[in-house]
C-alpha positions in Angstrom: 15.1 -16.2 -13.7 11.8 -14.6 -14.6 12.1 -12.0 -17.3 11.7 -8.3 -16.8 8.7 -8.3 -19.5 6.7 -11.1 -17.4 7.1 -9.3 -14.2 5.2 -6.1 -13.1 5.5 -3.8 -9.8 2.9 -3.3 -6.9 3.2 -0.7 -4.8 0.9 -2.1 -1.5 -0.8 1.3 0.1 -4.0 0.0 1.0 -3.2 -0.1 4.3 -5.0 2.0 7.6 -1.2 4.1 8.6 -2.5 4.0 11.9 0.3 4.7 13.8 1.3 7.6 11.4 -2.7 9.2 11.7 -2.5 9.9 8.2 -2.0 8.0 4.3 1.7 7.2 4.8 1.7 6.7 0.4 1.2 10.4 0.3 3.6 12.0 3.0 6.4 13.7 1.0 10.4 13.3 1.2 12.4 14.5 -1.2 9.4 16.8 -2.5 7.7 13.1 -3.7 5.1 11.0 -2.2 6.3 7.8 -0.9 4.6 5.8 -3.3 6.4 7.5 -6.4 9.5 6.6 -4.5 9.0 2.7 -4.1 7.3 2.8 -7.8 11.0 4.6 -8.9 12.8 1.5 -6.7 10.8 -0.8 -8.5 11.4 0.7 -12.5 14.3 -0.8 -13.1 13.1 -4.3 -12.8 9.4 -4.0 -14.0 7.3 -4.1 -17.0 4.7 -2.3 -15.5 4.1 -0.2 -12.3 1.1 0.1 -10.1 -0.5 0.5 -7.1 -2.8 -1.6 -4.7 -5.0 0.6 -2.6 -8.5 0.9 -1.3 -11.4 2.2 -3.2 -11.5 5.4 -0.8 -7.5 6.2 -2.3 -8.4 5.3 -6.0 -7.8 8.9 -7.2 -4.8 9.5 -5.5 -2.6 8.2 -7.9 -0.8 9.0 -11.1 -0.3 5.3 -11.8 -2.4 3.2 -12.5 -4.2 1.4 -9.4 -5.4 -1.8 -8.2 -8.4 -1.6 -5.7 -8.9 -3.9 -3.0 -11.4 -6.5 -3.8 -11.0 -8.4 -0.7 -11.9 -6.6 2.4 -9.9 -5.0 4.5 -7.9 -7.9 6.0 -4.3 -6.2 5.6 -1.7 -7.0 3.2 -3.2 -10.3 2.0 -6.4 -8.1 0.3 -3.9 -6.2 -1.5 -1.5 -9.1 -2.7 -4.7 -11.6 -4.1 -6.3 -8.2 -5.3 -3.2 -7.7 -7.5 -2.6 -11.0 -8.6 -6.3 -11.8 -9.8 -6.0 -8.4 -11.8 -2.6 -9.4 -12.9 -3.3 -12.6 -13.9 -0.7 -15.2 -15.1 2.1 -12.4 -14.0 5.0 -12.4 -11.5 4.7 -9.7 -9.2 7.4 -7.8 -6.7 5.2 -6.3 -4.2 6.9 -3.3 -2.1 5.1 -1.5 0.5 5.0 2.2 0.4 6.6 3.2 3.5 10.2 2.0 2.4 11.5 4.7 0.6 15.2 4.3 1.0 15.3 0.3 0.4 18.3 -0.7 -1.5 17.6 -1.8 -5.8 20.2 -4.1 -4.8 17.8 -6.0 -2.6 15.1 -6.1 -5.2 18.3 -7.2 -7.8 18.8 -10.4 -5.2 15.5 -11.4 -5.3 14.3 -11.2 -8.7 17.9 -13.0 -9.2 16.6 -15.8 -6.6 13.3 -16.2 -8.7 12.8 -19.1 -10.8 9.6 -19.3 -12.7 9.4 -23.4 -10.7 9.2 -21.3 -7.5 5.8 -19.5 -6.1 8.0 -17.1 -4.4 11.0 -15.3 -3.3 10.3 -13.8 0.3 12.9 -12.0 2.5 13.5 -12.5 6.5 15.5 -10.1 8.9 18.2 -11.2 11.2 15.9 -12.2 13.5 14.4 -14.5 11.5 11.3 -12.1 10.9 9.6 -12.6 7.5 8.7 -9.4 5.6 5.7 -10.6 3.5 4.8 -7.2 1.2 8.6 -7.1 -0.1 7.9 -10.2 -2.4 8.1 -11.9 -5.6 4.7 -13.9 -6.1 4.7 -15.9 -9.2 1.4 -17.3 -10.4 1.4 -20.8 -9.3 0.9 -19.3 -6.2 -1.9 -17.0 -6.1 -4.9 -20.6 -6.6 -3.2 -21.5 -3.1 -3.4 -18.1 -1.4 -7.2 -18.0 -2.5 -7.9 -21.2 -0.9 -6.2 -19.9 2.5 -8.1 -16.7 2.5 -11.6 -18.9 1.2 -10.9 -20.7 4.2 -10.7 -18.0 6.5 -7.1 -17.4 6.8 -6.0 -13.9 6.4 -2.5 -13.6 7.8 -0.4 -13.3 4.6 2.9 -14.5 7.3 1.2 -17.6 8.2 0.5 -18.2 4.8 4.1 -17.7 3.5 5.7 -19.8 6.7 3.1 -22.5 5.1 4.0 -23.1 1.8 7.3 -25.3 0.9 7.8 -24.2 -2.6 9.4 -20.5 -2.1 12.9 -19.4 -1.6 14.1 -17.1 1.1 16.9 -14.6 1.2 18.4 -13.5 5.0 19.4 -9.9 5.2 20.3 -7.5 7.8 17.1 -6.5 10.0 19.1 -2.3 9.2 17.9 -3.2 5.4 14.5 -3.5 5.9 13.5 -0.2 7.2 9.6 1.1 7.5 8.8 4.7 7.9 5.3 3.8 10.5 5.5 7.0 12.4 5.7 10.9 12.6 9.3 10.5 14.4 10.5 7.8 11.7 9.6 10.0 9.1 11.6 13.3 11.3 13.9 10.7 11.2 13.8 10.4 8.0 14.0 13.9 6.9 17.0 14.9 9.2 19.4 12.3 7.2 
């Protein structure tokens, strides 16, 4: 297992939240933007804590940030963002809109890692493959920068690509993302 003081937190909010028409990072439940709550999910298990976003979000934060240095191509621009900055570190990337995801998921994973692997990734019941709910260790990131180099920049192609990652199969009720104004209603009624 990797240790707690070798692996740090990124919360992924770089993204367009098209469908929600607004920076899904900053709507509030629980009087707390969602990005404080994946950052609190992620505490427990971290060193460190911050979050990937794009320049134009950089001040929107009370932790420390990681801009996007590679376009805007989607989730891989925040992932090889984070890893170059965080060099030689593990990393457990959540995305912003899961704010009721279970620690006991993130327990499993970082139980699954082992510093031989390049990653822990999750799929649903449906065999889907989540790819910003990760553990990316470092021997990874010199073959996700070739992929993108090369023009790739579907992180889920990437990760269905590689043979040296582990996967663990949950429940497609465990992986829930708030993407819209009736999710988050949703949400807010529970």
């Amino acid at each position: 297992m990797v240790p707690k003081d070798k692996l740090v937190g990124v919360v992924i909010s770089g993204g367009k939240s098209s469908r929600m028409g607004t920076d899904k990072s900053l709507l509030l439940w629980n009087n707390k933007p969602f990005y404080l709550h994946a950052a609190e999910i992620l505490a427990p298990f971290c060193s460190e804590i911050y979050v990937s976003c794009n320049v134009s979000q950089s001040n929107n934060y009370i932790l420390p940030v990681i801009i996007d240095k590679y376009g805007s191509y989607g989730p891989i621009s925040g992932v090889l963002s984070s890893m170059r900055a965080l060099s030689g570190c593990s990393i457990i990337t959540l995305p912003c809109d899961m704010p009721e995801l279970s620690e006991g998921i993130i327990n499993e994973m970082i139980s699954t890692n082992k510093e031989r692997l390049d990653g822990v990734f999750l799929k649903d019941d449906n065999n889907q493959l989540e790819p910003m709910l990760a553990i990316y260790n470092p021997t990874i990131y010199s073959k996700l920068l070739a992929w993108y180099d090369s023009g790739n920049y579907s992180l889920k192609k990437f990760i269905e690509s590689c043979d040296n990652i582990s996967y663990i199969k949950l429940g497609a009720q465990s992986l829930i993302n708030i993407n819209t104004t009736k999710e988050l209603d949703n949400l807010k009624r529970k």
